[in-house]
C-alpha positions as CSV (number, residue, x, y, z in Angstrom):
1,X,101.0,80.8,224.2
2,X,100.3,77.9,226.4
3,X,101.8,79.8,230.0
4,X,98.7,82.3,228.9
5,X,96.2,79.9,228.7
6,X,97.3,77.7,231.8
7,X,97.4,81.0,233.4
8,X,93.8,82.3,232.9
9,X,92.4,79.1,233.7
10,X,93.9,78.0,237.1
11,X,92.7,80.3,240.1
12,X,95.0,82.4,242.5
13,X,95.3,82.4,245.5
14,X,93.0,85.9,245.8
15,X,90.3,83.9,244.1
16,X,90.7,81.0,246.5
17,X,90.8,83.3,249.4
18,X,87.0,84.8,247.5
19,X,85.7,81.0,247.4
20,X,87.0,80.3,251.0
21,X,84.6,83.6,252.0
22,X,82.0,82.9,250.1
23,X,81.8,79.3,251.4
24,X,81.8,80.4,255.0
25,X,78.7,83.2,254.7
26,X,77.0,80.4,252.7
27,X,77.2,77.3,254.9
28,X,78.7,78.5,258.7
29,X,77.0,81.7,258.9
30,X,73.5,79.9,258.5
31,X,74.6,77.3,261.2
32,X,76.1,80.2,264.1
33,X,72.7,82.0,263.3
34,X,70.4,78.9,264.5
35,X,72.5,78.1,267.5
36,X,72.1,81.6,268.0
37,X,68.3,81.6,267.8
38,X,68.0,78.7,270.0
39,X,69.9,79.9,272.2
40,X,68.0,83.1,272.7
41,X,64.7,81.1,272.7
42,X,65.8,78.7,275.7
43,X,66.8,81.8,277.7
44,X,64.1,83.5,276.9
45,X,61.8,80.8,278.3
46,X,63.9,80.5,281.7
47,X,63.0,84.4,281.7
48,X,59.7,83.7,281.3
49,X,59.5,81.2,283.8
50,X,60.9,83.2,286.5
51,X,58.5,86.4,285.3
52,X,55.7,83.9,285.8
53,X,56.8,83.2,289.3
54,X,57.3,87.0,290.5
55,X,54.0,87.8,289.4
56,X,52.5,84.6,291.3
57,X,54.2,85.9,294.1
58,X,52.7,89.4,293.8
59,X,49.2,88.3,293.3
60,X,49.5,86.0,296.2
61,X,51.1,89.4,298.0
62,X,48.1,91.4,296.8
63,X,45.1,88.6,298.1
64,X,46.5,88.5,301.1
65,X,46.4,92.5,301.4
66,X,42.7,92.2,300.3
67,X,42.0,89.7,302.5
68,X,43.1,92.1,305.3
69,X,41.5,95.1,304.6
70,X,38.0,93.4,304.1
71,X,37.2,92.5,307.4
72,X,37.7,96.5,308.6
């Protein structure tokens, strides 16, 4: 009667392998998802940066062009 006992109350290797999973969506998943994020966010600002430029340039572009036509 004791094999049954010792039986039902150490874990196999299927409930290990359940733990092991559970332990990585718990504590690694959170981790990959904020490196992730930041990630995103500092690429997102070089993005940005160059945007900002290209539309300088345009406006600068477009000025010009108005200061051209005015006189005529």
């Amino acid at each position: 009667m004791n094999t049954y006992v010792a039986a039902t109350v150490y874990p196999g290797l299927a409930e290990w392998l359940i733990v092991a999973a559970l332990i990585v969506v718990v504590l690694v998943v959170p981790v990959f998802v904020v490196f992730w994020f930041a990630r995103k966010t500092l690429e997102n600002k070089r993005e940005n940066v160059k945007l900002r430029l290209e539309v300088g340039k345009l406006a600068d572009e477009l000025e010009q062009v108005r200061k051209q036509r005015q006189p005529q």
